[in-house]
SEPAVEX-762369 format. One record per atom (N, C-alpha, C): atom name; y, x, z. Coordinates in pm, 1 decimal. Each point is the difference from the previous one (the first is absolute). Last residue first. Layout:
BEGIN
<'CA',<Y,X,Z>>,
...
***
This chain:
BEGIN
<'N',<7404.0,-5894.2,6430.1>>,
<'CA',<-51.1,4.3,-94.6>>,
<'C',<53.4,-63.4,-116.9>>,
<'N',<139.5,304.1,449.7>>,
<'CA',<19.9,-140.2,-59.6>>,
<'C',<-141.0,40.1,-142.3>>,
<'N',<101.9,250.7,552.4>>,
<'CA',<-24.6,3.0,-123.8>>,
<'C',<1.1,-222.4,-97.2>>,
<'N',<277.1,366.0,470.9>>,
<'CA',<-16.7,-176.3,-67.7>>,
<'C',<-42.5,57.3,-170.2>>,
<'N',<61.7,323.9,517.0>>,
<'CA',<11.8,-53.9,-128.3>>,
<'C',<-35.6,-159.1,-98.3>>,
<'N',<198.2,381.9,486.4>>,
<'CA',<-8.9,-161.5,-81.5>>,
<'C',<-21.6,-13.4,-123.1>>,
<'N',<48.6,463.1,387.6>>,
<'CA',<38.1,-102.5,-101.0>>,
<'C',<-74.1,-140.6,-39.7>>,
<'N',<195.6,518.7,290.5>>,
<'CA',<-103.5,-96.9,-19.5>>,
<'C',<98.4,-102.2,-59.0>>,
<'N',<6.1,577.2,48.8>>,
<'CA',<39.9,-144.4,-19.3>>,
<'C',<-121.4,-134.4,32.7>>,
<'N',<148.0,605.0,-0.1>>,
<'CA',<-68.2,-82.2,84.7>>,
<'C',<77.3,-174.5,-31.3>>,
<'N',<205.0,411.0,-118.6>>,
<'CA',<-92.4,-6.8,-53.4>>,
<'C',<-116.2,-124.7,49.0>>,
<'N',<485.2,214.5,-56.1>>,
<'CA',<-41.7,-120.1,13.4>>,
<'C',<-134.3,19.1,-41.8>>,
<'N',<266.1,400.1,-18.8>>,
<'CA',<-32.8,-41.8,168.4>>,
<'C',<-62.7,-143.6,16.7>>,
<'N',<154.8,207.9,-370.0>>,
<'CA',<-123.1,73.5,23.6>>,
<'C',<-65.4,-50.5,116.0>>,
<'N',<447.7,-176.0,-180.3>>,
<'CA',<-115.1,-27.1,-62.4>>,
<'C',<-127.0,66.1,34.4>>,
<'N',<411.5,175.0,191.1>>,
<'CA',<-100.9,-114.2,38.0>>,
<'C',<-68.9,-42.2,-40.8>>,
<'N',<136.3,388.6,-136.8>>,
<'CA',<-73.7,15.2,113.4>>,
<'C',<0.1,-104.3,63.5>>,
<'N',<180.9,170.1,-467.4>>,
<'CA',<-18.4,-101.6,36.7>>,
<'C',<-93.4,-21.3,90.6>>,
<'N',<235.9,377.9,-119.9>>,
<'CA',<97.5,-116.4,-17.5>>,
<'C',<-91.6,-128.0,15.4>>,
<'N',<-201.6,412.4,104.0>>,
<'CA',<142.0,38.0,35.6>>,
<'C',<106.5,-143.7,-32.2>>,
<'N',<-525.1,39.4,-113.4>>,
<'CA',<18.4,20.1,119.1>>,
<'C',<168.8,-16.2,50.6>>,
<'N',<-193.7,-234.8,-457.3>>,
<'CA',<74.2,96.6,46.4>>,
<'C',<0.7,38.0,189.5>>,
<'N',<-447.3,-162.0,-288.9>>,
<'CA',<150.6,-65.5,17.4>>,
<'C',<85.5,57.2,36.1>>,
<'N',<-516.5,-59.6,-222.4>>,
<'CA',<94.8,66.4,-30.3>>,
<'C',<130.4,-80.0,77.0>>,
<'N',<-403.2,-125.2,183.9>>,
<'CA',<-22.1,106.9,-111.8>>,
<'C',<133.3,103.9,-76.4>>,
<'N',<-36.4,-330.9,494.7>>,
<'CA',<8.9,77.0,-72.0>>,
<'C',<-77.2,80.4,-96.1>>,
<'N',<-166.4,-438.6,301.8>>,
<'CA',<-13.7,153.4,-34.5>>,
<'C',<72.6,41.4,-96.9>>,
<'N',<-94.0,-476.6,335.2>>,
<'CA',<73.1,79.2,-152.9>>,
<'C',<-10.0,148.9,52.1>>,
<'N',<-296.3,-509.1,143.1>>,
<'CA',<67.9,139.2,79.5>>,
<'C',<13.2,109.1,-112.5>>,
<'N',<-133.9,-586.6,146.6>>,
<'CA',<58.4,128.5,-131.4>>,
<'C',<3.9,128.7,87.7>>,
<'N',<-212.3,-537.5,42.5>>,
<'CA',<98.1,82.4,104.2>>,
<'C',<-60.6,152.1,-106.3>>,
<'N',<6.5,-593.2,-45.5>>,
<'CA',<-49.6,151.5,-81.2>>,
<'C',<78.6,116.7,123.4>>,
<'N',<-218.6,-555.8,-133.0>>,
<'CA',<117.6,29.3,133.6>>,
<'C',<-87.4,197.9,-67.9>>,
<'N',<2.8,-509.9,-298.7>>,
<'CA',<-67.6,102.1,77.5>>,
<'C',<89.7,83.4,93.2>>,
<'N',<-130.2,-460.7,-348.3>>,
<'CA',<110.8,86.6,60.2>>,
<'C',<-37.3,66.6,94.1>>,
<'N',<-189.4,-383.6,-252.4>>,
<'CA',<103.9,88.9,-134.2>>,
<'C',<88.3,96.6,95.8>>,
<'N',<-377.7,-284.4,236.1>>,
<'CA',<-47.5,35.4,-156.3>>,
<'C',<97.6,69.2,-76.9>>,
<'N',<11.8,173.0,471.5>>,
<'CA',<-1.0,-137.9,-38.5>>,
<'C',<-36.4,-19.3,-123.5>>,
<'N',<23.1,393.4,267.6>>,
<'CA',<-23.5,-116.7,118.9>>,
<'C',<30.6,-146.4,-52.4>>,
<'N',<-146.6,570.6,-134.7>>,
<'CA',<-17.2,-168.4,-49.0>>,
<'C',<52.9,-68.6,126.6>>,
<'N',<119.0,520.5,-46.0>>,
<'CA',<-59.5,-81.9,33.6>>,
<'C',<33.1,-161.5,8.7>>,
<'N',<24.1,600.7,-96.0>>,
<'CA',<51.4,-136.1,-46.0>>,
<'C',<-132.9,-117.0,55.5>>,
<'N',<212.9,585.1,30.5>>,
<'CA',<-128.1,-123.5,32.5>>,
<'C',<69.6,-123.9,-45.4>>,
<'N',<137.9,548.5,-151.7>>,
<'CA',<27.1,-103.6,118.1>>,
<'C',<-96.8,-101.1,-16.8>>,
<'N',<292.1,502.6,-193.0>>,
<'CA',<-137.4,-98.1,1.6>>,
<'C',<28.4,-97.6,117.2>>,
<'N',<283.5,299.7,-366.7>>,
<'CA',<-54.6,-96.6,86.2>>,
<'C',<-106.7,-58.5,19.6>>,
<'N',<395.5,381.4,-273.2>>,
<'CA',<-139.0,-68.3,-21.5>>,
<'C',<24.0,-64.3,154.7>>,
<'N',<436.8,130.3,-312.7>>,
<'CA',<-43.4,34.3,103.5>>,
<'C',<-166.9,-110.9,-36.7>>,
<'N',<506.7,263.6,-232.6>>,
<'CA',<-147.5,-55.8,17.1>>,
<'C',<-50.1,5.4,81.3>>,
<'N',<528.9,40.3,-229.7>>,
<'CA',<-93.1,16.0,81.2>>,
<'C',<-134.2,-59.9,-19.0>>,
<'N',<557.7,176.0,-143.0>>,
<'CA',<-141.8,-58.7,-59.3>>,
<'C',<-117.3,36.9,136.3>>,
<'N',<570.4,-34.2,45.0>>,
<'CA',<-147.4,101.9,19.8>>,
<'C',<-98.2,-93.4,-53.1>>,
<'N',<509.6,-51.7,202.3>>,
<'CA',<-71.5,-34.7,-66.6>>,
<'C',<-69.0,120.5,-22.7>>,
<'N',<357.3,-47.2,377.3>>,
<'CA',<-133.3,60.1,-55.9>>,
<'C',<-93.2,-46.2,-74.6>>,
<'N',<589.6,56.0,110.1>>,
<'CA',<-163.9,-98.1,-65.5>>,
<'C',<-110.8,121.8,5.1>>,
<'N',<460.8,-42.6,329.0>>,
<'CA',<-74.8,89.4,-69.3>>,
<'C',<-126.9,-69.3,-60.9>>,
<'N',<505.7,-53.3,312.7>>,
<'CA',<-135.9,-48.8,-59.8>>,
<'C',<-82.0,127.6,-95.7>>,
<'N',<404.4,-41.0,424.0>>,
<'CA',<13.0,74.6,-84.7>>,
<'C',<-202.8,-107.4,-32.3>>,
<'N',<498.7,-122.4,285.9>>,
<'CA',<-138.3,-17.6,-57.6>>,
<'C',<-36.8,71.0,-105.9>>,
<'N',<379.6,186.7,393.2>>,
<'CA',<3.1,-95.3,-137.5>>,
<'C',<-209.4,-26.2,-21.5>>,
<'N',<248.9,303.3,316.8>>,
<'CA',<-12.9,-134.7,43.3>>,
<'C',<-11.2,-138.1,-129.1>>,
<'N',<55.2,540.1,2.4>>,
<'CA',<117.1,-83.1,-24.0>>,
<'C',<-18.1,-152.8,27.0>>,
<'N',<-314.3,291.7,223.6>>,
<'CA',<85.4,95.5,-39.2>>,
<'C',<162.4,-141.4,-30.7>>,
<'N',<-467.0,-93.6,22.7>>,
<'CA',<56.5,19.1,170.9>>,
<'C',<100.1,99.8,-16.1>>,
<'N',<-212.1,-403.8,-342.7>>,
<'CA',<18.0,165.1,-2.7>>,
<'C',<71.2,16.1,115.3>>,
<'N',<-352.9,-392.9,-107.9>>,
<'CA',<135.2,-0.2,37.3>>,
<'C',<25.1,175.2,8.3>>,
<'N',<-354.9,-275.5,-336.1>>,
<'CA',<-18.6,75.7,141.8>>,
<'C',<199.1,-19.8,29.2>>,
<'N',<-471.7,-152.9,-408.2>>,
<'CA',<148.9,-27.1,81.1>>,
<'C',<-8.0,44.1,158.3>>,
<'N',<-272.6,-7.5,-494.9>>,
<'CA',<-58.0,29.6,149.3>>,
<'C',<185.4,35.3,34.3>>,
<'N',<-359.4,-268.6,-408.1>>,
<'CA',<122.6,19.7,35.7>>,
<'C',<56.2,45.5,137.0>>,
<'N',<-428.3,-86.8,-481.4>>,
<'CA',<65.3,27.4,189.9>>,
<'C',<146.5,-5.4,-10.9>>,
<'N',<-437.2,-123.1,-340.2>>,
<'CA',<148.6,-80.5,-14.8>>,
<'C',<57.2,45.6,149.1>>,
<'N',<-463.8,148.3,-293.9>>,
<'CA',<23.1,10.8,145.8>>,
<'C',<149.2,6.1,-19.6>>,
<'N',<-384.9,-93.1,-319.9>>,
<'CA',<70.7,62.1,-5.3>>,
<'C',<59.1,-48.0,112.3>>,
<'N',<-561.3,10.9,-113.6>>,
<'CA',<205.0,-67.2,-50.8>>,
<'C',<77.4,109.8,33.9>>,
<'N',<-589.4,-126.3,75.9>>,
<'CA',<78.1,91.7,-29.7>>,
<'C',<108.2,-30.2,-20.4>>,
<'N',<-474.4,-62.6,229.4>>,
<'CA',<144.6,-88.5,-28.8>>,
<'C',<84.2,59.2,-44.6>>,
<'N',<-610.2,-110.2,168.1>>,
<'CA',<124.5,87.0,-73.3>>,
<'C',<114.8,-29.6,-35.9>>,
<'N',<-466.5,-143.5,360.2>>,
<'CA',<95.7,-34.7,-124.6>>,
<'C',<80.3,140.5,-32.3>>,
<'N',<-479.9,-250.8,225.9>>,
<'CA',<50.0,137.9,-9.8>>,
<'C',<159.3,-59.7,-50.8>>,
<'N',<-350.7,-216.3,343.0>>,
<'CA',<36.4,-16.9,-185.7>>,
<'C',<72.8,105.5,31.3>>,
<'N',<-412.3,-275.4,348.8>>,
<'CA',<127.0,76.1,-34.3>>,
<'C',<61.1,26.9,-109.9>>,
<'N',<-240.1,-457.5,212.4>>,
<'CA',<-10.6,121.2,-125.8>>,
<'C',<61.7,102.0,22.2>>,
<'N',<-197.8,-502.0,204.6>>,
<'CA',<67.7,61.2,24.8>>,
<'C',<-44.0,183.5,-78.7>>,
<'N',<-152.1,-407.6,-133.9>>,
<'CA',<78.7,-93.7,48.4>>,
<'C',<98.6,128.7,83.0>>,
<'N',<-257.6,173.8,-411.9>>,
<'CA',<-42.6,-73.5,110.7>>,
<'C',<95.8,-90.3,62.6>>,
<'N',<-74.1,331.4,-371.3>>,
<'CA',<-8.3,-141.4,-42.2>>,
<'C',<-19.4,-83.3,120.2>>,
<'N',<190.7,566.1,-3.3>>,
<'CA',<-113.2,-75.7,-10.3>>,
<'C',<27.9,-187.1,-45.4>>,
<'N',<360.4,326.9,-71.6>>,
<'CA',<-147.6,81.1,7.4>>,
<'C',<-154.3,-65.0,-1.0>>,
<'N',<561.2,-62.8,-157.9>>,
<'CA',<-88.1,-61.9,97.2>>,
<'C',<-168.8,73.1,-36.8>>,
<'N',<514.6,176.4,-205.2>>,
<'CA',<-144.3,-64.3,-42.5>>,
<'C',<-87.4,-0.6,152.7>>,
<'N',<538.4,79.8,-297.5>>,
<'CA',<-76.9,-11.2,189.2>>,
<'C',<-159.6,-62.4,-62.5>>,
<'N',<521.9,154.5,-206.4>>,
<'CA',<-128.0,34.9,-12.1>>,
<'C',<-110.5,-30.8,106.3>>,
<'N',<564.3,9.5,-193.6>>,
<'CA',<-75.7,49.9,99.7>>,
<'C',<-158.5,-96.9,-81.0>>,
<'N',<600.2,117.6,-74.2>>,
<'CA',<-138.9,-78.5,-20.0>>,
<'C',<-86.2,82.4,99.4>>,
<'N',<530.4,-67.8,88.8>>,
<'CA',<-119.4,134.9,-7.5>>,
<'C',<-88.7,-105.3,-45.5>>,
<'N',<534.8,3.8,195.0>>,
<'CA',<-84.9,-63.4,-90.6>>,
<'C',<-150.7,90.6,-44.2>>,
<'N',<409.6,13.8,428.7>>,
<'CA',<-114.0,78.3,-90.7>>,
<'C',<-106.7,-64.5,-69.5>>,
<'N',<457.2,99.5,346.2>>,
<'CA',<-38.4,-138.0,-43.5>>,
<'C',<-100.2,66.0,-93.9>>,
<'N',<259.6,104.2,500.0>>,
<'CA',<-105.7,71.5,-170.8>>,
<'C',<-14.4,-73.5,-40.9>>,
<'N',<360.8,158.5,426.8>>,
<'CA',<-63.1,-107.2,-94.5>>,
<'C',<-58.7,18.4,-148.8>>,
<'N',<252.8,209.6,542.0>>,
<'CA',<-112.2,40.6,-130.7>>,
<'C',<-10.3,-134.2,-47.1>>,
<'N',<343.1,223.9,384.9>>,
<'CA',<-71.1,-130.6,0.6>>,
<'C',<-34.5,43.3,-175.5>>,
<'N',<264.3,196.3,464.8>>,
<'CA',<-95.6,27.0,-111.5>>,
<'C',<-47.1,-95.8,-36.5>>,
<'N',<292.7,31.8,435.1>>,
<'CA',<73.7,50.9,-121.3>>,
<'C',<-65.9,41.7,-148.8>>,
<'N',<-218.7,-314.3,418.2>>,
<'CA',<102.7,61.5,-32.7>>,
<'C',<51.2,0.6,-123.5>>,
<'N',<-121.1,-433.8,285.3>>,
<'CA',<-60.9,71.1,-102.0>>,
<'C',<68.6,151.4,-8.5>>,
<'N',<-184.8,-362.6,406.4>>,
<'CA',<136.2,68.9,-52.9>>,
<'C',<-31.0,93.9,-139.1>>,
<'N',<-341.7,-240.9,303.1>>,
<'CA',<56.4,-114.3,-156.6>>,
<'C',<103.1,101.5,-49.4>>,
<'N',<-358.4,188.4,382.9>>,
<'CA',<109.7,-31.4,-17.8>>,
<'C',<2.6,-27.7,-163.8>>,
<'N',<-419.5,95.2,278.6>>,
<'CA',<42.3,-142.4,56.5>>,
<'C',<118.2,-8.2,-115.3>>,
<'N',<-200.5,391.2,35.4>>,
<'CA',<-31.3,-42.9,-50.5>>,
<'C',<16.2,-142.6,-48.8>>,
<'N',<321.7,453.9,146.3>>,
<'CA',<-46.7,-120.0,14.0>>,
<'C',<-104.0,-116.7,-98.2>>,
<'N',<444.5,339.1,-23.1>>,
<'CA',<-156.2,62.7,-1.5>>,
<'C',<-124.4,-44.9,89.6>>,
<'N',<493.9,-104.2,-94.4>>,
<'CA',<-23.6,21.2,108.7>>,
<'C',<-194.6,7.6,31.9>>,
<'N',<217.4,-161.8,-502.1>>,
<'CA',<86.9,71.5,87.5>>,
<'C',<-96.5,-27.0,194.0>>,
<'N',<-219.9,79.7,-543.7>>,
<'CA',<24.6,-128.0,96.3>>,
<'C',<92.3,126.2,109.2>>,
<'N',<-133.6,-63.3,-576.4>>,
<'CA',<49.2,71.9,93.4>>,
<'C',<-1.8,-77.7,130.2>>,
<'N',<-223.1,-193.5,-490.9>>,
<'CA',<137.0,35.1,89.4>>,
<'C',<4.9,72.2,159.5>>,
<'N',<-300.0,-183.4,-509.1>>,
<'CA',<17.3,50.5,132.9>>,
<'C',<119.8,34.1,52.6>>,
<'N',<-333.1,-320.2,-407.0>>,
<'CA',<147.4,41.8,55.4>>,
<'C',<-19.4,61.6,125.1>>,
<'N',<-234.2,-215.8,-504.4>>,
<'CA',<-12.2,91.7,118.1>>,
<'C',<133.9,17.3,47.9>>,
<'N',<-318.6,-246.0,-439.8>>,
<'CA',<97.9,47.3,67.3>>,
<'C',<-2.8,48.9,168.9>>,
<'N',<-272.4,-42.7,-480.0>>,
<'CA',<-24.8,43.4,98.7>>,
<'C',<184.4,-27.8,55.7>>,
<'N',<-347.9,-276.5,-415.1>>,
<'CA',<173.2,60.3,38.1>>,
<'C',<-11.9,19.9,135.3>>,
<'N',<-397.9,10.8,-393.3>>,
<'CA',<12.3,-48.8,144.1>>,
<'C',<168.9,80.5,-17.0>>,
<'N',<-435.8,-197.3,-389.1>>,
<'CA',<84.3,116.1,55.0>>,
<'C',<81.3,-55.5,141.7>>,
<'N',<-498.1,38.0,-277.9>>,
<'CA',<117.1,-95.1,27.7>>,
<'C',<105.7,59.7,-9.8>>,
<'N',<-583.3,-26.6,-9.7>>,
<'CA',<127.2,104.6,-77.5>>,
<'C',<104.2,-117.1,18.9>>,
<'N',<-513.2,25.6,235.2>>,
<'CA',<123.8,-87.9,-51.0>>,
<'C',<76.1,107.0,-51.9>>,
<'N',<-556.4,-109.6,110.6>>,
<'CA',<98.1,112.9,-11.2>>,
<'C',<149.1,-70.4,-96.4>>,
<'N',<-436.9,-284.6,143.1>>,
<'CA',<37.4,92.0,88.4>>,
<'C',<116.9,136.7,-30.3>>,
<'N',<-221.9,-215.1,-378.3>>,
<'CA',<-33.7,-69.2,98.6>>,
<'C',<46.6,118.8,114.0>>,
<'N',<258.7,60.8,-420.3>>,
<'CA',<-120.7,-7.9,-27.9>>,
<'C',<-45.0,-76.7,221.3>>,
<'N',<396.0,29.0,-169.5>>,
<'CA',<-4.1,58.7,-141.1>>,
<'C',<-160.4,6.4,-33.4>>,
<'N',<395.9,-245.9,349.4>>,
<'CA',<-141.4,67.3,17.1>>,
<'C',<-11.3,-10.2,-166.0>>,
<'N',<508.9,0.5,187.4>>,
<'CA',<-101.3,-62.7,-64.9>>,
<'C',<-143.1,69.6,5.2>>,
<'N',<495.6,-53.2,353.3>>,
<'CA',<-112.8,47.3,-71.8>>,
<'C',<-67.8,-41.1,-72.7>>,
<'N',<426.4,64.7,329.1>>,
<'CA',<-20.8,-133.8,-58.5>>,
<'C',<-95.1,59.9,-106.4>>,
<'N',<242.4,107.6,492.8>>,
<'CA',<-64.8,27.0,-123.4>>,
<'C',<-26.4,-64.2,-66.3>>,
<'N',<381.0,153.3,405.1>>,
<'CA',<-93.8,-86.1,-35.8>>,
<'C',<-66.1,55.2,-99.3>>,
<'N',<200.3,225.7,426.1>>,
<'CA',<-78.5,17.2,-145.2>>,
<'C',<-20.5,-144.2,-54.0>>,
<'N',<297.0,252.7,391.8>>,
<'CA',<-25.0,-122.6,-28.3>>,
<'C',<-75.3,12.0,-149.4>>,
<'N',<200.5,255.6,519.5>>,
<'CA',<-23.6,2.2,-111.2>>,
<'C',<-95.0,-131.5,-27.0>>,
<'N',<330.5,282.1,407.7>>,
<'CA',<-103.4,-100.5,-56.9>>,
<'C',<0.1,12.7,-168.2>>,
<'N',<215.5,257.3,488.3>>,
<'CA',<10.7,-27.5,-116.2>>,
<'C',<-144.4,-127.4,-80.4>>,
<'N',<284.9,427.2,407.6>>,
<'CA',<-46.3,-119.0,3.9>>,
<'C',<-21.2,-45.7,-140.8>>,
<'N',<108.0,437.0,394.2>>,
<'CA',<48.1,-76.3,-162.2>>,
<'C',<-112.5,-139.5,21.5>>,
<'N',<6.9,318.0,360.7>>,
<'CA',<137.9,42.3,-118.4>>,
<'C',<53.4,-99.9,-67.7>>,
<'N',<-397.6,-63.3,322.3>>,
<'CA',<148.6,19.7,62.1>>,
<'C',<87.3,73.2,-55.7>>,
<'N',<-374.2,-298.1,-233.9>>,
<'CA',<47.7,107.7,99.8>>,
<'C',<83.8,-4.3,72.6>>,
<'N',<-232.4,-304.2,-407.1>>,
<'CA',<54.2,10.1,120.4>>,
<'C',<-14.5,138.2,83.8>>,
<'N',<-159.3,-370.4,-517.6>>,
<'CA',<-37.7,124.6,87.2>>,
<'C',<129.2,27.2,127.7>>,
<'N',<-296.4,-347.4,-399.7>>,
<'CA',<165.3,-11.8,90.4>>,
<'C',<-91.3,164.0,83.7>>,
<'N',<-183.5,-323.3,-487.5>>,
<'CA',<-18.6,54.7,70.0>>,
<'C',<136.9,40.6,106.4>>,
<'N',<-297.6,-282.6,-411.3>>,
<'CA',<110.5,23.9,74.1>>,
<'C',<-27.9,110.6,76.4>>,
<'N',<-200.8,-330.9,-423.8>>,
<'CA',<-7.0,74.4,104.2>>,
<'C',<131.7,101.2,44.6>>,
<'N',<-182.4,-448.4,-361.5>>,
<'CA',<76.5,83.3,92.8>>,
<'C',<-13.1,104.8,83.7>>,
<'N',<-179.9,-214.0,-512.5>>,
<'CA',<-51.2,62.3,152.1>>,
<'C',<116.5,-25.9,23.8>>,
<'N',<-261.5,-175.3,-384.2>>,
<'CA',<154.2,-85.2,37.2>>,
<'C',<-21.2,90.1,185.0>>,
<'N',<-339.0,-88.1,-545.6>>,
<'CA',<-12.9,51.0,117.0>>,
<'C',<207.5,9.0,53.7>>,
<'N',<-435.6,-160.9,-400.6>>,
<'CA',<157.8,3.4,44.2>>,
<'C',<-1.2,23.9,128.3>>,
<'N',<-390.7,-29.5,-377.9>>,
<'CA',<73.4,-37.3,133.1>>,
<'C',<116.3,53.5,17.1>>,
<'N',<-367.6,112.7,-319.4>>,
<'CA',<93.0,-82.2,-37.5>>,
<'C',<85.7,-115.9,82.5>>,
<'N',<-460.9,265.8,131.0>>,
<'CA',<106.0,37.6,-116.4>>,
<'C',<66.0,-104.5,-50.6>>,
<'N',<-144.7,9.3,497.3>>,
<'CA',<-76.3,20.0,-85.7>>,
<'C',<152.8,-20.2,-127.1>>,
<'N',<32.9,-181.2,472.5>>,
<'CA',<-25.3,169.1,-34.0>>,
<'C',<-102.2,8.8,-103.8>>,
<'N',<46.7,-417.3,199.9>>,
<'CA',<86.0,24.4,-70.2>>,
<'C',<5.7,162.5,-22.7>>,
<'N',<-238.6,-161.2,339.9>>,
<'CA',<-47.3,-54.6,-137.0>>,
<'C',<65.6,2.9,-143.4>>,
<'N',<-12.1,368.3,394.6>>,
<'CA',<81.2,-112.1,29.6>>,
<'C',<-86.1,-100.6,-119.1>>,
<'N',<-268.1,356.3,87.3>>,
<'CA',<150.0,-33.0,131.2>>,
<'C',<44.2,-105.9,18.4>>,
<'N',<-465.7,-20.5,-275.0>>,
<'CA',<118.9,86.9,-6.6>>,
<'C',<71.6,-32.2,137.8>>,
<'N',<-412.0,-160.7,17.2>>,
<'CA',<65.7,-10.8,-89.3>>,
<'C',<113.7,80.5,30.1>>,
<'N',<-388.8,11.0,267.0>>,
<'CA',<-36.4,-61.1,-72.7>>,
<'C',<96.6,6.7,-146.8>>,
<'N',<97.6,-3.2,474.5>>,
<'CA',<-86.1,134.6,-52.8>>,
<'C',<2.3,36.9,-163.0>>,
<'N',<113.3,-428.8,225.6>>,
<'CA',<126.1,56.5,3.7>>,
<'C',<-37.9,149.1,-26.5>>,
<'N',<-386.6,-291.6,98.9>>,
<'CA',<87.5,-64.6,-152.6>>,
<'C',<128.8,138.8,-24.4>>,
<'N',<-222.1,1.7,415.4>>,
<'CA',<-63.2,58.2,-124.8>>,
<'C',<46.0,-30.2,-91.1>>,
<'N',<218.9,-167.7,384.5>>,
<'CA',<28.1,163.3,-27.2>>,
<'C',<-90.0,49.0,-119.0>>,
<'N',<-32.4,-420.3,117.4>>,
<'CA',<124.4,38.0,-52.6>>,
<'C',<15.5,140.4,-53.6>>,
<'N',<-325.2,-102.7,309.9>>,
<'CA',<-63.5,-83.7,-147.6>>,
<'C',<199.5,-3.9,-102.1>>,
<'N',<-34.1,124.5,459.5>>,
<'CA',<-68.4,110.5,-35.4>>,
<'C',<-47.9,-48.1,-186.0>>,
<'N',<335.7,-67.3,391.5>>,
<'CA',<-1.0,-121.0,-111.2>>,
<'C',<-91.9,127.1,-89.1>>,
<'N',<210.6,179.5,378.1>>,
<'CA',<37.3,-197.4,48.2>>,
<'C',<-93.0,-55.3,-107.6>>,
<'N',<-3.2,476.1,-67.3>>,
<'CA',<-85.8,-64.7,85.3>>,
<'C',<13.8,-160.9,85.1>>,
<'N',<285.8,230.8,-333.2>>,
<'CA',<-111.7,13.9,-61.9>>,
<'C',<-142.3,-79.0,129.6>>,
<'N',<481.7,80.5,125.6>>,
<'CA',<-11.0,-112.4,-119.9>>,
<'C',<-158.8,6.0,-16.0>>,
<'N',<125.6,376.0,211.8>>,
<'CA',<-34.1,-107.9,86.1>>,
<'C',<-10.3,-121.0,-71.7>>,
<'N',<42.4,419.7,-224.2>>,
<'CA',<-147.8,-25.4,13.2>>,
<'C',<41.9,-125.8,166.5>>,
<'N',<379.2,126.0,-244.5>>,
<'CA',<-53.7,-22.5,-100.7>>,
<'C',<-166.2,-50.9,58.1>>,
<'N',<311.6,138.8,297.0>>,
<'CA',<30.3,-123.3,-54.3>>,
<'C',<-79.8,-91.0,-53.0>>,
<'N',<0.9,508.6,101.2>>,
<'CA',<-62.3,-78.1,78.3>>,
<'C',<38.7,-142.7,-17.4>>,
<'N',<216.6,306.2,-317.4>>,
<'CA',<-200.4,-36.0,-20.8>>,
<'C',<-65.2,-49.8,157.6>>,
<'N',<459.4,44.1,3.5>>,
<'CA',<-27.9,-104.3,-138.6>>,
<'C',<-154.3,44.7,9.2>>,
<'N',<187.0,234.7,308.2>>,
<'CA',<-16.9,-113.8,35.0>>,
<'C',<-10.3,-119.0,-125.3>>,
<'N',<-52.6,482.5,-23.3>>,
<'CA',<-70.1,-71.9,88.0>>,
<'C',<61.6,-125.2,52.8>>,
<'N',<248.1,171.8,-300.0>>,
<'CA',<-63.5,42.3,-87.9>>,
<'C',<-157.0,-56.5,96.4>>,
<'N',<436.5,69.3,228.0>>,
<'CA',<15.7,-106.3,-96.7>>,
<'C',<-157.6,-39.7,-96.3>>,
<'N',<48.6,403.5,248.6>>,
<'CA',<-18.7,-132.5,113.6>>,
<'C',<13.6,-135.8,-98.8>>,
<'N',<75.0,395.0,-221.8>>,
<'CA',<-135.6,29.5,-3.8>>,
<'C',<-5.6,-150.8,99.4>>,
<'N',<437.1,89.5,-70.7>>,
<'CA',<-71.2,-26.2,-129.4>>,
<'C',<-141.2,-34.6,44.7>>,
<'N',<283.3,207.0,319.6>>,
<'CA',<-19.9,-123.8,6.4>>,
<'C',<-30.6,-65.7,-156.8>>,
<'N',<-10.5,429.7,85.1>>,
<'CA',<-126.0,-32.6,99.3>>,
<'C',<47.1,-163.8,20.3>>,
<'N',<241.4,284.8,-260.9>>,
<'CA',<-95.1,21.0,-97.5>>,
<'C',<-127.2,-92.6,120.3>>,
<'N',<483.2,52.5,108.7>>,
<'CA',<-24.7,-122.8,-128.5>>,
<'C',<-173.7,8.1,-29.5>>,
<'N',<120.9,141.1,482.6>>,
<'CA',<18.6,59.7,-136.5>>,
<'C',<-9.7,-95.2,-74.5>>,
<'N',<100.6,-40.6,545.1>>,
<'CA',<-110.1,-17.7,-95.6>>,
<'C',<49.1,32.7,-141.0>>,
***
């Protein structure tokens, strides 16, 4: 199954969630229409994401970790900024099952503001966002020649857009599933970062 077809499953099962809640408690569900997302989503909120993400083959292997921490500037649209980290590593006996790591292993660390505005005022919304920084790599291999560790940085300015769904499941906290699109990123030095695209997450708005 593709990142891009388990996004979309993710994406049906928060809005089938979204409309079973709605029908346990149909007089809920209007109120919850009714007012913004979250109650706290409105200007001068504070906003506190996680989202994550882990990927697997039978090459390589790897995960990634966004937190965020945001201010709404106006109702529904946040400006923040987010620390991206990321790690992949090589797998020995080409195996999906196998822990053995090989001879390659990647790490990004990537401070970036960003941009996200919730679309609709509902209990469940899609939102757009934007992210731009600078991309902290480091790509380590074993040389099959003099057997020595040979590294190589791939720092690189980068940008990337997103779309994705968000959804109320409490007065200050919501459940979000993402999916990242390269705008500007290095194909040649930084082809994992390209590869994390698909996340899910946790957010906590404050007032």
């Amino acid at each position: 199954m593709t990142k891009a077809s388990i996004f979309f499953l993710a994406c049906l099962l928060i809005a089938g969630y979204s409309f079973a809640q709605q029908g346990v408690d149909s007089n809920h569900a209007d109120r919850s229409i009714e007012r913004p997302t979250y109650q706290d989503l409105q200007k001068g909120a504070l906003t506190f994401t996680l989202n994550g993400s882990a990927n697997n083959s039978e090459q390589k292997a790897g995960w990634s970790l966004t937190p965020q921490a945001g201010y709404l500037v106006a109702d529904r649209w946040v400006v923040g900024v987010q620390l991206s980290m990321a790690n992949r590593f090589s797998k020995r006996g080409n195996s999906w099952a196998s822990l053995k790591r090989g001879g390659l292993k990647e790490f990004a660390f990537t401070p970036e503001v960003y941009t996200r505005y919730y679309v609709l005022p509902f209990r469940l919304t899609p939102f757009v966002q934007l992210s731009s920084g600078y991309n902290f790599g480091k790509l380590t291999g074993a040389s099959t020649i003099a057997g020595e560790e040979i590294t190589m940085n791939t720092n690189h300015y980068v940008m990337f857009w997103a779309v994705g769904l968000s959804l109320r499941i409490g007065k200050n906290m919501g459940l979000q599933t993402q999916y990242n699109l390269p705008l500007v990123v290095d194909s040649n030095t930084n082809d994992m970062i390209r590869g994390n695209r698909f996340r899910l997450g946790l957010s906590f708005y404050l007032r």
